[in-house]
C-alpha positions in Angstrom: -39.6 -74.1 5.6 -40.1 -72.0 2.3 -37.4 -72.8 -0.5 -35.2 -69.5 -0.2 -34.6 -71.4 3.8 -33.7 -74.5 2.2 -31.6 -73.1 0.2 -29.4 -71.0 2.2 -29.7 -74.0 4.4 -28.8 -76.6 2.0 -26.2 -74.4 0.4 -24.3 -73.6 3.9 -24.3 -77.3 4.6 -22.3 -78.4 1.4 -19.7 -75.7 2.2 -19.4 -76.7 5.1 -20.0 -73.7 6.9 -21.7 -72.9 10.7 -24.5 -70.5 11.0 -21.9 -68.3 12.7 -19.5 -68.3 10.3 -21.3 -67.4 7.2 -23.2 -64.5 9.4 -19.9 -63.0 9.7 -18.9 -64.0 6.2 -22.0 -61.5 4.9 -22.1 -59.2 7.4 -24.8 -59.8 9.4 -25.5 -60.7 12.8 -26.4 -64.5 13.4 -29.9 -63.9 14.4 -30.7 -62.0 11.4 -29.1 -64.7 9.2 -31.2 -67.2 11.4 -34.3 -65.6 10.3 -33.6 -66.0 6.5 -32.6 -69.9 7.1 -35.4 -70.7 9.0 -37.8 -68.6 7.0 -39.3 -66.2 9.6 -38.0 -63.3 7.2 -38.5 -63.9 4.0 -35.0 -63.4 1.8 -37.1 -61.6 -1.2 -38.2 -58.8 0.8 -34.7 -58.3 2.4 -32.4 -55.3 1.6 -29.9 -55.7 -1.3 -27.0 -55.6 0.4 -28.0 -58.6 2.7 -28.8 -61.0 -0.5 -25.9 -59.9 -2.6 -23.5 -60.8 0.8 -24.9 -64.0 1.1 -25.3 -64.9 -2.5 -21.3 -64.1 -2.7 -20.4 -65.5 0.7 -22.7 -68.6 -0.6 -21.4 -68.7 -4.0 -25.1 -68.2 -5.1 -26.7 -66.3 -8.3 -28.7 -64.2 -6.4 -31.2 -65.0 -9.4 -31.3 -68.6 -7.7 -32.4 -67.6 -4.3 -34.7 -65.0 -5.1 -36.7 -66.0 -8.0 -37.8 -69.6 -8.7 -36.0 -71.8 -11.4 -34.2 -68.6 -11.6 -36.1 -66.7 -13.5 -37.3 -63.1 -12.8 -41.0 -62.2 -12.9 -41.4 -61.5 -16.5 -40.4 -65.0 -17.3 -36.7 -64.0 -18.5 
């Protein structure tokens, strides 16, 4: 599982939240959220509008899922 998963995974678990629920919560259909969490699409290459749902149904700077340590990369 690549780190983005984990976190979307990790991130849903401590608010307590089902797959379903935070599918409908961002927008999405499950399966499509499915894919991100179990990292057979990866979350960087995913439209805007499906990170920036999350991120906000997650309570996530999007900064923190996409990019590592949360930085961009130029190293900002």
């Amino acid at each position: 599982m690549n780190r983005e998963a984990m976190i979307l995974k990790d991130r849903r678990a401590e608010l307590k939240l089902t797959q379903q629920e935070l599918a409908v919560e961002a927008g999405m259909h499950i399966r499509q959220y499915q894919r991100y969490e179990y990292g057979e699409s990866d979350i960087s290459g995913a439209p805007v509008k499906h990170v920036l749902r999350l991120c906000l149904a997650l309570e996530l700077d999007p900064y923190e899922l996409v990019f590592e340590d949360g930085q961009d990369i130029a190293g900002k």
